[in-house]
C-alpha positions in Angstrom: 210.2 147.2 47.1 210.5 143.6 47.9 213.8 142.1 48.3 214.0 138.1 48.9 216.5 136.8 50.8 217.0 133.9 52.2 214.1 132.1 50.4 216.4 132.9 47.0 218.1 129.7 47.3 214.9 127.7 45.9 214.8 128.1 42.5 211.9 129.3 40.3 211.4 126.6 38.4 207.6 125.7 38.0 205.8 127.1 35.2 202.1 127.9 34.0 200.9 125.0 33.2 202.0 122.9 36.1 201.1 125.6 38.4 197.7 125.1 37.1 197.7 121.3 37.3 199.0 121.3 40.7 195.9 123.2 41.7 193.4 121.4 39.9 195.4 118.4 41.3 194.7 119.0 45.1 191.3 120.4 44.3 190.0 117.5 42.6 190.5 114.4 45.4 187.2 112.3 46.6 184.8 115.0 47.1 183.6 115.1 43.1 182.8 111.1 43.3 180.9 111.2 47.0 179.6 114.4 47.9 176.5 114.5 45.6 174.6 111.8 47.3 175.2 114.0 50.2 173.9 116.9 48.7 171.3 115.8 47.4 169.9 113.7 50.9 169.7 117.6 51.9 168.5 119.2 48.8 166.8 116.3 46.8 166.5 119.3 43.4 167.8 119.1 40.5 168.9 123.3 40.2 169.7 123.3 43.7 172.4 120.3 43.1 173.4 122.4 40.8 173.5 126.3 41.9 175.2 124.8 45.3 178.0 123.4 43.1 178.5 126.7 41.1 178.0 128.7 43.9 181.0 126.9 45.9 183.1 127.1 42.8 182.7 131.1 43.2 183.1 131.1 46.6 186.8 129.5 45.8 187.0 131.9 43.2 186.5 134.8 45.6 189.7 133.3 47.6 191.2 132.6 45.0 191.2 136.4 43.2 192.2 137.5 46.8 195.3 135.1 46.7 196.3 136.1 43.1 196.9 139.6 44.8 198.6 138.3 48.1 200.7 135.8 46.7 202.2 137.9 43.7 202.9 140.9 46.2 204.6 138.4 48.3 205.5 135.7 45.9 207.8 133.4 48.3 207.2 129.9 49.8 204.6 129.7 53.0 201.6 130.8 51.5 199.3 131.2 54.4 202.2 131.3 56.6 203.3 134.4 55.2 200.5 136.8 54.4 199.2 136.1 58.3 202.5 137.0 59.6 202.6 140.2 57.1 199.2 141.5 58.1 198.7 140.4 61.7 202.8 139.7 63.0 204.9 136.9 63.9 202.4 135.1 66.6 199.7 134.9 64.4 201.4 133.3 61.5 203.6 131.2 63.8 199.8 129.6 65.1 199.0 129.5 61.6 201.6 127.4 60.8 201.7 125.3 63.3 198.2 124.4 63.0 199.2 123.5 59.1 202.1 121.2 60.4 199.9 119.7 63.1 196.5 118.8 61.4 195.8 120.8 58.1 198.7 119.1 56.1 200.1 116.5 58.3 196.4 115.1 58.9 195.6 115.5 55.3 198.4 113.3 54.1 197.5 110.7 56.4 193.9 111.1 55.5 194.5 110.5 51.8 196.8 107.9 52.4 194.1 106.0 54.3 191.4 106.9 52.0 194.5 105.3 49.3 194.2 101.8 50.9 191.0 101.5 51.0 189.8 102.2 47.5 193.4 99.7 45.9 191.8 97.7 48.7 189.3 96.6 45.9 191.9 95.3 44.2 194.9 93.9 46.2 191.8 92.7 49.2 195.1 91.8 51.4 195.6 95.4 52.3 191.5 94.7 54.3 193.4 92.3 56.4 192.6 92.9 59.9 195.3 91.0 61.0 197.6 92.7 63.3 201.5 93.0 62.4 202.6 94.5 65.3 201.1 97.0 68.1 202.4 98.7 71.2 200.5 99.4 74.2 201.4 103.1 74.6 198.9 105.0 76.8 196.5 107.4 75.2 197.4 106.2 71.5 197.7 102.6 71.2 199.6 101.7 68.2 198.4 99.0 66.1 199.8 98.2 62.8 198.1 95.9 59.9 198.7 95.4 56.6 196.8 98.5 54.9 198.2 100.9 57.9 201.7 99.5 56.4 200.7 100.3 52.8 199.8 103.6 53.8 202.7 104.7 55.3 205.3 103.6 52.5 202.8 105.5 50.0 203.6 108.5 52.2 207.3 107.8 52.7 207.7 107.1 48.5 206.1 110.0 47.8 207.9 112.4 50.2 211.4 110.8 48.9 210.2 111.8 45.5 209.8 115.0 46.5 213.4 115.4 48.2 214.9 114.4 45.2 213.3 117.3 43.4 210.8 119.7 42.2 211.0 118.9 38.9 210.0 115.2 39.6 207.4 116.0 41.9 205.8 118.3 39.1 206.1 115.6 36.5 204.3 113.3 38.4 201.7 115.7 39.4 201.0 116.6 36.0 200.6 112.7 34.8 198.3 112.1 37.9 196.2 115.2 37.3 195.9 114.9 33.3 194.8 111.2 34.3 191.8 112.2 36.8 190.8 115.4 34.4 191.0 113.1 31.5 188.6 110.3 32.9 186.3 113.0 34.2 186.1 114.3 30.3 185.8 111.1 29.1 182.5 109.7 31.7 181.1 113.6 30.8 181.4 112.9 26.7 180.8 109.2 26.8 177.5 109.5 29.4 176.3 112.8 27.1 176.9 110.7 23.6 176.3 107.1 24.7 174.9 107.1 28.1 171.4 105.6 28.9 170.0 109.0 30.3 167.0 111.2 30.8 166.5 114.8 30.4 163.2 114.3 32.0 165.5 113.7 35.2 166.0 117.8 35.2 162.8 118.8 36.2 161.4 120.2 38.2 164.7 122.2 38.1 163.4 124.0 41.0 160.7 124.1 43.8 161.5 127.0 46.2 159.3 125.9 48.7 161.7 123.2 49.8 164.3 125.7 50.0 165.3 127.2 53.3 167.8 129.0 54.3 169.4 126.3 56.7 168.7 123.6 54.2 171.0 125.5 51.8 174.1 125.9 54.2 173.4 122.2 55.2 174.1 121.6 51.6 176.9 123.5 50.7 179.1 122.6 53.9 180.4 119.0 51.2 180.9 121.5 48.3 183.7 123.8 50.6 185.2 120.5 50.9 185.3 119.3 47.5 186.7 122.7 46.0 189.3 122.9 49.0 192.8 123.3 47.6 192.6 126.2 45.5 195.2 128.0 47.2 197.7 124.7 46.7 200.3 126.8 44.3 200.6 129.9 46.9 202.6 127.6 49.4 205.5 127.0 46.5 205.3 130.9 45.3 208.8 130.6 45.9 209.6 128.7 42.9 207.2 129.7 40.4 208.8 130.8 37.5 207.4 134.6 36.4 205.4 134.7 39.7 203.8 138.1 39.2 202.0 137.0 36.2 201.9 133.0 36.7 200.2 133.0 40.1 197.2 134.9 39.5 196.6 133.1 36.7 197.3 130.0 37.5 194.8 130.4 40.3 192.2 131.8 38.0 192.4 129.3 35.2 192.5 126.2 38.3 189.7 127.3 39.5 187.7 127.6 36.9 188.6 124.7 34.9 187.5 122.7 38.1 184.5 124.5 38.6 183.5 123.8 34.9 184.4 119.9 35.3 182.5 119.7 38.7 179.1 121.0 37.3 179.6 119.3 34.1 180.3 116.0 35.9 177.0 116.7 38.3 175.4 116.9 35.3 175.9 113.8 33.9 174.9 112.4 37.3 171.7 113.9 37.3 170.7 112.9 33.2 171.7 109.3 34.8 169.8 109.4 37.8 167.1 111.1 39.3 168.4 113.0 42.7 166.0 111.5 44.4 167.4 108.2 43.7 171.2 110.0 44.8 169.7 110.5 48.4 172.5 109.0 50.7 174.5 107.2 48.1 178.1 107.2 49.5 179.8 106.4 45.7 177.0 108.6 43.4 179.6 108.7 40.9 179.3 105.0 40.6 175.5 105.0 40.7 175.0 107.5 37.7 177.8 105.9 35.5 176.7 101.9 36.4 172.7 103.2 35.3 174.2 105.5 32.1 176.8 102.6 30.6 174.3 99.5 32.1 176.9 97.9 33.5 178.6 97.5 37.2 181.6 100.0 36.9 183.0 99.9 40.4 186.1 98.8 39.2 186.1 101.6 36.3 185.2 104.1 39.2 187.2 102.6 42.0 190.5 103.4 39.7 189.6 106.3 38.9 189.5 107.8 42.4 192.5 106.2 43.3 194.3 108.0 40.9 192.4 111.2 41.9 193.3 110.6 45.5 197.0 109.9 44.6 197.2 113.3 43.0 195.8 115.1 46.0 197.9 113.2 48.6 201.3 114.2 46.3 200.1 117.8 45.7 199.9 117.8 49.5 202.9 116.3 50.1 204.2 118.4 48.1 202.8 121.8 49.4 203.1 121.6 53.1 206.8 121.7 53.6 207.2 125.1 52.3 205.4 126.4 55.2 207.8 124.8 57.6 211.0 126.0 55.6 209.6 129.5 55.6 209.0 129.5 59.8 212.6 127.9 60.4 214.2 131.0 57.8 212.1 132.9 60.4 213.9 131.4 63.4 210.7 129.8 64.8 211.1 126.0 63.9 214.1 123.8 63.8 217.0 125.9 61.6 217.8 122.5 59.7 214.4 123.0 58.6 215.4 126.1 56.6 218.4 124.4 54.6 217.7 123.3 50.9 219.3 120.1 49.7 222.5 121.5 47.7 222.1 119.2 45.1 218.1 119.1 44.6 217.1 122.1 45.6 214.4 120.9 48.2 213.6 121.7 51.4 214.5 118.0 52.5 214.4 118.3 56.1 211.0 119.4 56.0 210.1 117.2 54.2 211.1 114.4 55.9 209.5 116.0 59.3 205.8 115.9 57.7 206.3 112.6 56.6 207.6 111.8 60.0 204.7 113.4 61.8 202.3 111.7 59.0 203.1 108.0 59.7 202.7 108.9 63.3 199.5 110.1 62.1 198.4 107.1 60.9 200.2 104.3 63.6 198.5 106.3 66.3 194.9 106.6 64.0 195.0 110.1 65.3 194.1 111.5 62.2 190.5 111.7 62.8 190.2 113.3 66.1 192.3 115.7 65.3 190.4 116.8 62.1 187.5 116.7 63.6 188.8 119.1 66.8 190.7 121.6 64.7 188.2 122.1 61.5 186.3 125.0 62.9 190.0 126.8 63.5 191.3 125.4 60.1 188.2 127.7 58.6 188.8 130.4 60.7 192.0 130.8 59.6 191.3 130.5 56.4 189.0 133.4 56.8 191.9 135.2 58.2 194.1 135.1 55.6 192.0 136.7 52.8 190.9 139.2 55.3 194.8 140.0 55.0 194.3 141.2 51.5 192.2 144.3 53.3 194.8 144.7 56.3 197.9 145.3 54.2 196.1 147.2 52.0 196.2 149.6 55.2 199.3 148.6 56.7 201.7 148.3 53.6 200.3 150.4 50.8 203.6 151.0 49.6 204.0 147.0 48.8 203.9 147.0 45.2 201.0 145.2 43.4 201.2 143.7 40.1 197.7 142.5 40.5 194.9 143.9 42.7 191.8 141.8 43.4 189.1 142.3 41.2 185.8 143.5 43.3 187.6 144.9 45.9 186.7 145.2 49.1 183.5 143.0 48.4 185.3 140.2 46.9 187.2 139.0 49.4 184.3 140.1 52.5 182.4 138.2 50.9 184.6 135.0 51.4 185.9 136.0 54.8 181.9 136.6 55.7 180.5 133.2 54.2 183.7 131.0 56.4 182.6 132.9 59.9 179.1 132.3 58.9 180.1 128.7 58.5 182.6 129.2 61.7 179.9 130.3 63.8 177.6 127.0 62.5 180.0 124.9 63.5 181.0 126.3 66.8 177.0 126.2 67.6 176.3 122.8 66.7 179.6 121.5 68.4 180.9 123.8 71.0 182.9 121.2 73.0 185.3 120.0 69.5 185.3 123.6 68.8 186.8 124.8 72.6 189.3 121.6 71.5 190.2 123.0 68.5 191.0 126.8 69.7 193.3 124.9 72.5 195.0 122.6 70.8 195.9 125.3 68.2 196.5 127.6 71.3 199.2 125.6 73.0 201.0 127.0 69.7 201.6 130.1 72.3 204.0 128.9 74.3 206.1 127.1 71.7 206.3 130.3 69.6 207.6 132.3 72.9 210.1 129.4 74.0 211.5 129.7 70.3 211.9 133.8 70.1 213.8 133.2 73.8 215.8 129.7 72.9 216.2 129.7 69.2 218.4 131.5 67.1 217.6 135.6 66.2 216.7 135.6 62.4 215.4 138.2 60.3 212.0 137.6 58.4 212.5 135.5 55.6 212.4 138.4 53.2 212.8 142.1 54.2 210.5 144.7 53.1 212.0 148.6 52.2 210.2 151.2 50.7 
């Protein structure tokens, strides 16, 4: 049996529903209104548009069946974090987490907050100001601050203040933002089905297998693992879902899906509007289809729309990420302030205010980048890793009680871990030398963790396992 400990001072508080719109939330960022046009420069079909969207949204349904059994086996906060250390020890999840703190979360957050400027660029044009408020010369990372770079980091400060002041707010506004972005995607599906200025002759050929290659098809399907990432968002706050060993599956099934069924829906509608030829290259496809279906310019229409969409992300993020951290300082391998939960709000404020910290610095420094593009063949790997756990503790704990077991088993969640190495192996071909970055930057992790086991404080796990 599973005992929880320490993590028992967050309180389960976060039902079905926003469970599932917290993971529909992060899932459903920029990657819907861009990554089309990409698509479709490499795979310029109709059904292949198509069959690579619904075959990404089963690949993330393949993790996301294997996390419905991790996470309600092991239904406390650090996700990731915690099924690594569970099925591979303490080292493994401590580089785990570290490369979450560093890039995977920290980078994301300034990422969206970027992304945020630039689109409510379009309609406050101050924030395109080039004009320089203030910079340092520091060696290596120059800091230069303008006016969007400003914006950006009191969107990330807001919103992590929000979140210190508790879950229930955080969840409230989650569920606004994501009812907004599923509710405009509804509404350009029924509108551009009903009213739109479309063709079904735009559909075929559905298919013409002789411009279908094998490499051509991973080429195509690299954009799609981006737009469904975030799947996994609700496994980081297990800790304080409410009934966790029947909402987390579930909540993980029904996100999942009701994403996958917007996304081809949606890609749909783009292709009635416009002939995928026509999509080749188009960096705002979304725009395209919806400006040729209503016959009028609708970058404003689409422009708000994806600001909200990449508000939800960047607060589900926000979110998300410090339970990771509070779950390695319970373990004694981060700051211990990092462990304590606000005694009036119930959050894990110090952690929070770390990521934000290490966000803005993110951003100042313009960092972000690099550092994504370094660590995103380790970020996969990992990933990989930690649904491959599913089969380790199957092994190594079989006495861990499971109130749900992965439908498919094993070939469920092979078949994710095999389809992430194939893509890990891709990426470490076309771009050894960010790849050899990558593994070191995550590797300097090693040190760190053995400097913390022989300076920091002796803590226990931050739950116990008895049989």
């Amino acid at each position: 049996m599973v005992i929880a400990m320490a993590q028992q001072q967050l309180k389960r508080q976060i039902g079905l529903f926003s469970a599932v719109m917290l993971i529909a939330g992060d899932m459903i960022g920029t990657g819907i209104f861009i990554s089309t046009g990409v698509i479709a420069e490499t795979l310029p079909l109709p059904g292949g548009v198509l069959l690579v969207w619904l075959l990404g949204g089963l690949l993330a349904l393949t993790g996301a069946l294997t996390f419905a059994e991790l996470s309600a086996s092991l239904p406390f906060a650090g996700g990731d974090y915690i099924y690594i250390r569970e099925a591979y020890g303490r080292l493994m999840g401590f580089l785990s987490g570290w490369s979450s703190f560093l890039v995977t979360f920290s980078g994301a957050i300034a990422f969206l907050a970027v992304s945020l400027n630039g689109f409510m660029a379009f309609f406050f044009p101050v924030l395109r100001s080039e004009t320089v408020i203030f910079s340092l010369a520091i060696p290596w990372v120059p800091i230069t601050a303008t006016a969007g770079t400003i914006f950006a980091i009191v969107v990330v400060l807001v919103l992590s203040g929000l979140h210190c002041l508790g879950v229930r707010q955080g969840t409230m506004v989650q569920n606004i933002l994501t009812i907004l972005k599923i509710g405009a995607l509804l509404a350009i599906i029924v509108f551009g089905v009903l009213f739109g200025k479309g063709d079904t002759a735009h559909f075929t050929p559905l298919f013409d297998w002789q411009k279908i290659s094998f490499s051509v098809f991973a080429a195509a399907f690299i954009p799609v693992i981006f737009a469904y990432s975030g799947w996994n968002a609700i496994t980081y706050i297990a800790g304080e879902v409410k009934d966790p060993e029947k909402n987390l599956p579930r909540a993980l099934l029904f996100g999942v899906l009701i994403v996958t069924a917007l996304y081809l829906a949606i890609n749909a509608v783009y292709i009635y509007a416009v002939p995928v030829t026509e999509m080749k290259g188009a960096l705002r496809v979304s725009e395209v289809a919806t400006t040729a279906l209503f016959g009028y310019q609708t970058s404003a229409l689409i422009t708000a729309i994806i600001t909200i969409s990449i508000l939800g992300a960047l607060n589900a993020v926000t979110m998300i990420g410090p339970r990771i951290y509070y779950a390695m300082a319970q373990d004694g391998v981060l700051f211990k302030s990092l462990s304590r939960v606000h005694p009036r709000f119930g959050t894990p404020s110090s952690a929070i205010i770390l990521q934000a910290t290490w966000a803005c610095l993110l951003i100042l420094t313009n960092t972000w980048g690099t550092l994504f593009t370094y660590v995103s063949v380790v970020i996969t790997l990992f990933s990989a890793i930690t649904v491959g756990s599913v089969i380790v503790l199957r092994y190594k704990r079989p006495e861990l009680k499971r109130p749900y077991k992965v439908w498919g088993y094993p070939i469920v969640p092979l078949l994710f871990v095999l389809i992430h190495l194939w893509i890990v192996w891709g990426s470490v071909t076309e771009k050894p030398f960010e790849s050899l970055v990558g593994v070191v930057i995550v590797a300097v992790g090693i040190p760190i963790y053995f400097i913390w086991k022989t300076v920091g404080p002796a803590q226990k796990p931050s739950f116990a396992s008895k049989a």
